[in-house]
C-alpha positions as CSV (number, residue, x, y, z in Angstrom):
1,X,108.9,76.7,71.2
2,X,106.3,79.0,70.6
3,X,104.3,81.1,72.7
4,X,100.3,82.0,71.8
5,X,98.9,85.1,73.1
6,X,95.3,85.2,74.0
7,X,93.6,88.5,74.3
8,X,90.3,90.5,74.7
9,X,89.7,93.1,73.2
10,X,87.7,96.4,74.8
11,X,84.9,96.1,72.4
12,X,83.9,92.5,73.1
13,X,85.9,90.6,70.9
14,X,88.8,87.7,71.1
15,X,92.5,88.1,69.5
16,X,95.2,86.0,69.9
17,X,99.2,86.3,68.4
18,X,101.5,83.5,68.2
19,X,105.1,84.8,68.9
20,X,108.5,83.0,68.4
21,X,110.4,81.8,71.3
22,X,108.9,81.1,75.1
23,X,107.4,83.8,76.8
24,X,107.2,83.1,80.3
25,X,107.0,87.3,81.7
26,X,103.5,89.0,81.3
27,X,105.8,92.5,81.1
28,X,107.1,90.7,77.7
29,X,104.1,88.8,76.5
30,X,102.5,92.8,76.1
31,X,105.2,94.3,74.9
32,X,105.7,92.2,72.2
33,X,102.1,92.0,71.3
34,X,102.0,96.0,71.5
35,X,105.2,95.3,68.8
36,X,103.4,92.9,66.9
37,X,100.2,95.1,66.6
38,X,101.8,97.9,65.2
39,X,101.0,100.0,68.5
40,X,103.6,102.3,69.8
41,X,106.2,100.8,72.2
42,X,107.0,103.1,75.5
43,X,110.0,104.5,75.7
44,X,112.2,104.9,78.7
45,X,111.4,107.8,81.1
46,X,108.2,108.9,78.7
47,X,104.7,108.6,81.0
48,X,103.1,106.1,78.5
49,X,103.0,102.6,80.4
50,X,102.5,99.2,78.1
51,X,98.6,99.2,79.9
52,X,97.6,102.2,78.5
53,X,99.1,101.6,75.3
54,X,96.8,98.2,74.9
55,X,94.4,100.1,76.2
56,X,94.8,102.5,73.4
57,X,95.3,99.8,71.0
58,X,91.6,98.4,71.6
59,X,93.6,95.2,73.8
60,X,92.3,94.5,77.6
61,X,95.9,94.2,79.0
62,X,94.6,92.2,82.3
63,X,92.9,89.9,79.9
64,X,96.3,88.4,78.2
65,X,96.9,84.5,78.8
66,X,100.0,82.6,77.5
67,X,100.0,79.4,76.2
68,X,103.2,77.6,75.5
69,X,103.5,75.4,72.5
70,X,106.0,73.0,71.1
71,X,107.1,72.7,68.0
């Protein structure tokens, strides 16, 4: 199982990231696409949330959808 990320991103544009295993928990899905793109992870207790890191990162982070696919 596989999981694809869809995305928009702030300027306009469409992304997507296909991640290993089944993602079922938005919290996860942008976490690991924050991982994936390279963008800094928040750590626990700092005021960064996963949001404003997409945002950061040029991602809409109310704009992720999950598609599951099988191998």
């Amino acid at each position: 199982m596989k999981t694809l990320i869809k995305y928009r991103m702030l300027h306009g544009g469409e992304g997507e990231a296909l991640m290993p295993g089944a993602i079922t928990n938005l919290s996860d899905a942008k976490n690991q696409l924050a991982h994936k793109k390279s963008l800094p992870t928040p750590q626990q207790g700092s005021g960064h949330d996963i949001d404003a890191i997409l945002n950061e990162g040029g991602i809409d982070p109310n704009s992720l959808e999950l598609i599951q696919l099988s191998e």
